[in-house]
C-alpha positions as CSV (number, residue, x, y, z in Angstrom):
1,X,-56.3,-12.3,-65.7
2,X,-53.8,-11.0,-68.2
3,X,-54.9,-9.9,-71.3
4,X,-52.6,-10.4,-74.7
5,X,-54.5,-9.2,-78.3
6,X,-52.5,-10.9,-81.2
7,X,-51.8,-13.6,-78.8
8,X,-51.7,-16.6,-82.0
9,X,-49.3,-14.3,-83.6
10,X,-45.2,-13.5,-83.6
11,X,-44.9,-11.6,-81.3
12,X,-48.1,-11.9,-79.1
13,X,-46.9,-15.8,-78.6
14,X,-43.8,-15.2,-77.2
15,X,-45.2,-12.5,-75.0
16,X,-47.3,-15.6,-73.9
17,X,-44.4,-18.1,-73.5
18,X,-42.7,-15.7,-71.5
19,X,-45.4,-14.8,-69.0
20,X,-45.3,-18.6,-68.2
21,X,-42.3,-18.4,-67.7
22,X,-43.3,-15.7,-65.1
23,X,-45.5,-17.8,-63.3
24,X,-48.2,-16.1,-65.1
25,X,-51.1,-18.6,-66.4
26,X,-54.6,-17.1,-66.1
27,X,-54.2,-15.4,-69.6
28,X,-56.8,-14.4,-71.9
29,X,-55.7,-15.1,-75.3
30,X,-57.3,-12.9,-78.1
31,X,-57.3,-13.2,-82.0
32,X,-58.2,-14.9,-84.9
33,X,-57.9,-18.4,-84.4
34,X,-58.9,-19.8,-87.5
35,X,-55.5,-20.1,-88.9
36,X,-53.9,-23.4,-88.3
37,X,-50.1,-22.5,-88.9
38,X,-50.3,-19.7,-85.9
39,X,-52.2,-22.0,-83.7
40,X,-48.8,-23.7,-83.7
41,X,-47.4,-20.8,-81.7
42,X,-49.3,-22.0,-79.0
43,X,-48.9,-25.5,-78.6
44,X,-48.3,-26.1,-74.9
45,X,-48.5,-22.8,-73.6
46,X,-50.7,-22.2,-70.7
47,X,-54.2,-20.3,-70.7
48,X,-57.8,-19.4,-69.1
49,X,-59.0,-18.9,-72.3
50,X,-59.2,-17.8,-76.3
51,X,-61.4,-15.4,-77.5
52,X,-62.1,-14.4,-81.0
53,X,-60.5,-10.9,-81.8
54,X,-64.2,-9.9,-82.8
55,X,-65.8,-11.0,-79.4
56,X,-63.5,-9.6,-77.0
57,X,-64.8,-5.6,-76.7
58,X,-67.9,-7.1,-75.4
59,X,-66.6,-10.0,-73.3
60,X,-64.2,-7.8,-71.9
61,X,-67.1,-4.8,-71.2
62,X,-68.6,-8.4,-69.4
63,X,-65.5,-9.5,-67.4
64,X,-63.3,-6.4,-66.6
65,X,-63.3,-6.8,-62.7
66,X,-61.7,-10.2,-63.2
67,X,-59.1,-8.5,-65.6
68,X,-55.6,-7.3,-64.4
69,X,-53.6,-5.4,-67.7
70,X,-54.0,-5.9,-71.3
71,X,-51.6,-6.1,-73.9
72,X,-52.2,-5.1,-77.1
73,X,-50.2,-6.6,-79.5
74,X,-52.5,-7.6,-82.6
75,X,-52.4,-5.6,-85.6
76,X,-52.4,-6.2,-89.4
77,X,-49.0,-5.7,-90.3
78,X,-48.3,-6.0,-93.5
79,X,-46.8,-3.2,-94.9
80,X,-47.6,-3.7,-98.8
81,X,-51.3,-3.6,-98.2
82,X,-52.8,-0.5,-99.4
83,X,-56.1,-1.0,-98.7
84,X,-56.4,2.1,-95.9
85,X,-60.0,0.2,-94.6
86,X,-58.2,-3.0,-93.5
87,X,-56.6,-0.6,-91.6
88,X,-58.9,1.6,-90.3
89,X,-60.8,-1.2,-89.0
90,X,-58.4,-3.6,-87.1
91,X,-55.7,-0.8,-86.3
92,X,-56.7,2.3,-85.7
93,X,-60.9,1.8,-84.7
94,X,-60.1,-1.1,-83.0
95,X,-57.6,0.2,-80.7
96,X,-59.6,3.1,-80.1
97,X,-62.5,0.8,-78.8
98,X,-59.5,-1.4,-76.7
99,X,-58.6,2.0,-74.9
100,X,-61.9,3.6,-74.2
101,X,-62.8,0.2,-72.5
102,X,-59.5,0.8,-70.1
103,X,-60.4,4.0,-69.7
104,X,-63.9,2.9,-68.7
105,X,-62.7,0.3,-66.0
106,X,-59.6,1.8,-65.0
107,X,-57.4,-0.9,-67.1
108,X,-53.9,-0.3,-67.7
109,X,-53.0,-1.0,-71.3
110,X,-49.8,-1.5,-73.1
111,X,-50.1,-1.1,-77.2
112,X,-47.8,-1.9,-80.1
113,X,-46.9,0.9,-82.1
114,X,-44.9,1.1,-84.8
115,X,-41.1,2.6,-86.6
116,X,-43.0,2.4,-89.2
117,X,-44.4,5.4,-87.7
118,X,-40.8,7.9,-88.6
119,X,-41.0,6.8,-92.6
120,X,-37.4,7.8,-93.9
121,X,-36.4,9.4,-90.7
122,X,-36.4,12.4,-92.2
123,X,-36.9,13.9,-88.1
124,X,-34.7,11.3,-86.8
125,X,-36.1,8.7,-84.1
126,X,-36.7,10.4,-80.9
127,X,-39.9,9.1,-79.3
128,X,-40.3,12.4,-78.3
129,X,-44.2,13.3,-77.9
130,X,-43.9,16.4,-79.1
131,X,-42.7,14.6,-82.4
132,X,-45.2,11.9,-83.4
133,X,-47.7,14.6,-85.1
134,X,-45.0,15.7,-87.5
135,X,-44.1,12.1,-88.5
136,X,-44.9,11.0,-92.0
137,X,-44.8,7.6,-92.6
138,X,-44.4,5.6,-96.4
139,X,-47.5,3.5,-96.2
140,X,-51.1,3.0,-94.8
141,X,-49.6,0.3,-92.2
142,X,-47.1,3.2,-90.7
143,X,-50.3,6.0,-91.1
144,X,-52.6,3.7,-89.0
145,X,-49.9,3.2,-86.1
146,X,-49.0,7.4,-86.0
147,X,-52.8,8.2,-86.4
148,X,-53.2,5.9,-83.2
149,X,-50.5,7.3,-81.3
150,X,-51.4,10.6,-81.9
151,X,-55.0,10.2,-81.2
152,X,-53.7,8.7,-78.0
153,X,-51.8,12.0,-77.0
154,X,-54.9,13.7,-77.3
155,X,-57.3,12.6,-75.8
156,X,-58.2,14.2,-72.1
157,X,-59.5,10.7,-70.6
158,X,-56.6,8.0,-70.8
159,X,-56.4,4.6,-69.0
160,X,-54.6,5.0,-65.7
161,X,-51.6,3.3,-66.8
162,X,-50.4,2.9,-70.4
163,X,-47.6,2.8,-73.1
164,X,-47.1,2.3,-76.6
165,X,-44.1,0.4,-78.1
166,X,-42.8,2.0,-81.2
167,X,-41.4,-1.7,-82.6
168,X,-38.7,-1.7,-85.0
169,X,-37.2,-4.7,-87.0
170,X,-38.1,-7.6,-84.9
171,X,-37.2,-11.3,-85.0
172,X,-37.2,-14.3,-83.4
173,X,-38.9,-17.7,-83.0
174,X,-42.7,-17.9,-83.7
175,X,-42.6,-16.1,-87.2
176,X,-43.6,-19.2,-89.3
177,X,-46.5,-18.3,-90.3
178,X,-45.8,-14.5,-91.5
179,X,-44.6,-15.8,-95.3
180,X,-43.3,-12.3,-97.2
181,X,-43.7,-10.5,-93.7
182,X,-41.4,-12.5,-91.7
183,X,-37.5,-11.4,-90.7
184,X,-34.7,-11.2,-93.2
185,X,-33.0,-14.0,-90.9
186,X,-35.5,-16.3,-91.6
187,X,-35.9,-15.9,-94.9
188,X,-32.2,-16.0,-94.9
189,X,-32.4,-19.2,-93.3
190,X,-34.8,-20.9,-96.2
191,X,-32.5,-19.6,-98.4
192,X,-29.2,-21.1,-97.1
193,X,-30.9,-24.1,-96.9
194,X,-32.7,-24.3,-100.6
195,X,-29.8,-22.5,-102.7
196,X,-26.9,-22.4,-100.2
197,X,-26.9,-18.6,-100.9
198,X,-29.0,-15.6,-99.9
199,X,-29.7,-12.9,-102.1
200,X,-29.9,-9.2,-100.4
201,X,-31.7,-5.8,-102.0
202,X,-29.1,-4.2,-103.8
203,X,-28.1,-0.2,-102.6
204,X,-29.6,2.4,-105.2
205,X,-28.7,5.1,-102.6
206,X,-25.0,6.2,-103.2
207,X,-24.1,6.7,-99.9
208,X,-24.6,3.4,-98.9
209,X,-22.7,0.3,-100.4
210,X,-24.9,-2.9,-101.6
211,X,-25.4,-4.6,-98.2
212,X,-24.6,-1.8,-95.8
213,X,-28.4,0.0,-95.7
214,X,-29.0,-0.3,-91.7
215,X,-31.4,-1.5,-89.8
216,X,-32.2,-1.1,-85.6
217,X,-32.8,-5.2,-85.3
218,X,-34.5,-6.2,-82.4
219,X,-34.7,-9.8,-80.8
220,X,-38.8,-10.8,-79.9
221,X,-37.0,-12.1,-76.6
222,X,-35.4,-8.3,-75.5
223,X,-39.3,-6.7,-76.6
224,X,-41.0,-9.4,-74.3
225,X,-38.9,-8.4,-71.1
226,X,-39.8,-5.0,-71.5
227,X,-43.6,-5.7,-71.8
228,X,-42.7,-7.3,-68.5
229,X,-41.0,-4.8,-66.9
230,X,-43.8,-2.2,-67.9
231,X,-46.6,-5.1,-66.1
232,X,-45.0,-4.5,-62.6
233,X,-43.7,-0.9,-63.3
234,X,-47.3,1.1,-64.0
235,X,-45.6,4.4,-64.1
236,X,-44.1,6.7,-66.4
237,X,-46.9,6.4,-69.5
238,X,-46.0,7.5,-72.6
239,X,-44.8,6.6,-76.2
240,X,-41.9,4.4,-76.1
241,X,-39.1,3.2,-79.2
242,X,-38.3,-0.4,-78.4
243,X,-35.3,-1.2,-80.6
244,X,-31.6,-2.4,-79.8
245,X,-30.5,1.1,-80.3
246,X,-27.9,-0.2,-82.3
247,X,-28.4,0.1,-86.6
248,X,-26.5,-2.7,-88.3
249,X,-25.7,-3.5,-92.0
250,X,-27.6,-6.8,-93.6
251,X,-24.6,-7.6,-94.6
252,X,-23.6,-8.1,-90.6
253,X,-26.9,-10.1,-89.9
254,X,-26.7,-12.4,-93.1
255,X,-23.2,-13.0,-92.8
256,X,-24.1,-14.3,-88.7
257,X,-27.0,-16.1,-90.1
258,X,-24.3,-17.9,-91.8
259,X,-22.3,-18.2,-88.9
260,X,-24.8,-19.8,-86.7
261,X,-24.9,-22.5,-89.4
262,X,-21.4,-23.0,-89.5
263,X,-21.3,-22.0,-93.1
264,X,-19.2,-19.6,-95.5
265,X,-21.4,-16.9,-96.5
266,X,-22.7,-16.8,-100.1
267,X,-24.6,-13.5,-100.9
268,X,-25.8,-11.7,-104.5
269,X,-27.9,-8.8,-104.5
270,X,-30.6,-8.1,-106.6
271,X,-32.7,-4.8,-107.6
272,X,-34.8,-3.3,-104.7
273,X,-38.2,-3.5,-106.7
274,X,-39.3,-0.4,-108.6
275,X,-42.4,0.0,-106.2
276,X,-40.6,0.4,-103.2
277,X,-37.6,1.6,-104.2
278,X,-38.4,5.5,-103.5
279,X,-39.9,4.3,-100.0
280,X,-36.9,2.2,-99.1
281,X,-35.3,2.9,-95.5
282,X,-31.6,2.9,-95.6
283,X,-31.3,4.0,-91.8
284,X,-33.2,3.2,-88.4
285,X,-31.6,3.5,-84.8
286,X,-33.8,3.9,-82.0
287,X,-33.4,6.3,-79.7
288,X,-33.5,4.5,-76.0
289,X,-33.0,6.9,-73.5
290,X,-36.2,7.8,-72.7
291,X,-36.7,3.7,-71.8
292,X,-33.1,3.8,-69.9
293,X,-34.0,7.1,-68.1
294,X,-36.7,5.5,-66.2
295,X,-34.9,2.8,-64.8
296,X,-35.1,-0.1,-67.6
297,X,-31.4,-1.6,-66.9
298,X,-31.8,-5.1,-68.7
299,X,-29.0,-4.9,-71.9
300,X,-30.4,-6.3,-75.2
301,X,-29.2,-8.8,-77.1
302,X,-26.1,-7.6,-79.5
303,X,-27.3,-8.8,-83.3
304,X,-24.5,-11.8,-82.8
305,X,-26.5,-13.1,-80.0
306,X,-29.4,-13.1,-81.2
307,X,-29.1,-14.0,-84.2
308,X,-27.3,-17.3,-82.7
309,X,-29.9,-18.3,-80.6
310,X,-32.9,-17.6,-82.9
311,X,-31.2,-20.2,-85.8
312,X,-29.3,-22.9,-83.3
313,X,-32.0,-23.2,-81.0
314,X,-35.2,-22.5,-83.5
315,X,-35.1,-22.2,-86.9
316,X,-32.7,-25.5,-87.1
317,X,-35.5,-27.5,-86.2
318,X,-37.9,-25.8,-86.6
319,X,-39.2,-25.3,-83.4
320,X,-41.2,-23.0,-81.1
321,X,-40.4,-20.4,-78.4
């Protein structure tokens, strides 16, 4: 059995839909199913069975020898809550508990970190390990992710396989449910289709013009083959970025989302909110060599792919991945 935490969730679903598409359909799903917009995510996917996020330290303490790898991939995300205990408890203690169970029945484990870890980049976005305890990121979200990773570097008894993902801006199919969290393409989407024009944070940073504040976009697609690549590889553990490794504008992913609709673009740009506005990133690239340098090969999707595929094929429609 494979093991997926977060599986009702963006990401954690289409980690699911692609490890059918693997051939792979004694999963364990894990979460908190009582939401039923996520359960959406997975209608008609294949399973062993869903267990409550709540239930599964002990059910897995029950059933390890049955158990093959676990992904990790739930979290609370949501980068405006301040509340540090939310965190504590389903972040950080949580995966704490996830890992010491690997550890105890020799489990390899694969965990979702964050680049919300590097904060304003002020040390630039190596994944270098020697870099993660200097880190210092802009909200509890981002301190629960580094605290994890760099409780994770220290500890003397690790699972015999593992890696954690530092994520950076993902998007893709599955997102429906995430409201104020979701991608800026889908909320460009809503937009488009409400107003027929999409408004964009405007630049208070005078080195970058309104629109051009860059991002390192990821499609969910490009994250999911790597979490496959990492299930046959077992080697090489460590702390890993998973980005494009290519920063583009908003301006450049609006003005595609616009594209893929066969529309003329139609942007205005409004004040980046006085509570974030100090906290604001105007710049994330990942750094992917340490991911190319032990043999991942696959090339991501560019932004104009992606972007394509995720409105054509999903958002118009509405459908799932």
């Amino acid at each position: 059995m494979i093991i997926i935490t977060g599986a009702a969730g963006f990401i954690g679903s289409c980690l699911v839909s692609k490890l059918n598409a693997e051939g792979f359909t004694d999963l364990v799903l894990v979460d908190d199913f009582a939401f039923p917009e996520k359960q959406k995510n997975l209608a008609g996917k294949k399973y062993s069975k869903q267990v409550h996020r709540d239930e599964f330290i002990a059910w897995l303490q029950e059933n390890h020898r049955f158990c093959q790898f676990v992904f990790h991939i739930g979290a609370r995300t949501d980068t405006t809550e301040m509340d540090t205990a939310i965190f504590d408890r389903l972040n950080l203690n949580y995966s704490k508990e996830v890992w010491k169970t690997c550890v105890e029945f020799g489990l390899p484990l694969v965990y979702a970190s964050s680049a919300a870890t590097y904060g304003l980049g002020e040390l630039g976005y190596s994944d270098a390990h020697e870099l993660i305890g200097k880190l210092k990121p802009l909200n509890p979200y981002g301190d629960s992710k580094n605290d994890f990773d760099i409780w994770a570097l220290q500890q003397e008894r690790k699972p015999y396989f593992w890696a954690g993902f530092k994520f950076f801006n993902v998007y893709g199919p599955n997102e429906y449910h995430k409201a104020r969290m979701a991608s800026v393409i889908f909320h460009a989407f809503r937009q488009v289709h409400e107003k027929g024009s999409v408004n964009l944070f405007r630049s208070h940073n005078p080195e970058y013009k309104d629109g051009e504040q860059l991002r390192d976009f990821v499609y969910v697609k490009d994250l999911c083959e790597v979490c496959v690549f990492f299930l046959h590889h077992r080697k090489d553990p460590g702390i890993y970025n998973l980005g494009s490794g290519k920063a583009r504008t908003f301006l450049d992913l609006v003005g595609n989302t616009f594209k893929a609709l066969d529309k003329q673009p139609r942007i205005a740009f409004i004040d980046t909110p006085a509570d974030i506005r100090d906290k604001y990133q105007y710049f994330t690239q990942a750094d992917m060599s340490k991911l190319r340098a032990i043999g991942y090969s696959k090339p991501f999707h560019t932004l104009e792919e992606g972007v394509d595929d995720y409105v054509r094929n999903y958002l118009v429609g509405s459908k799932y991945l």
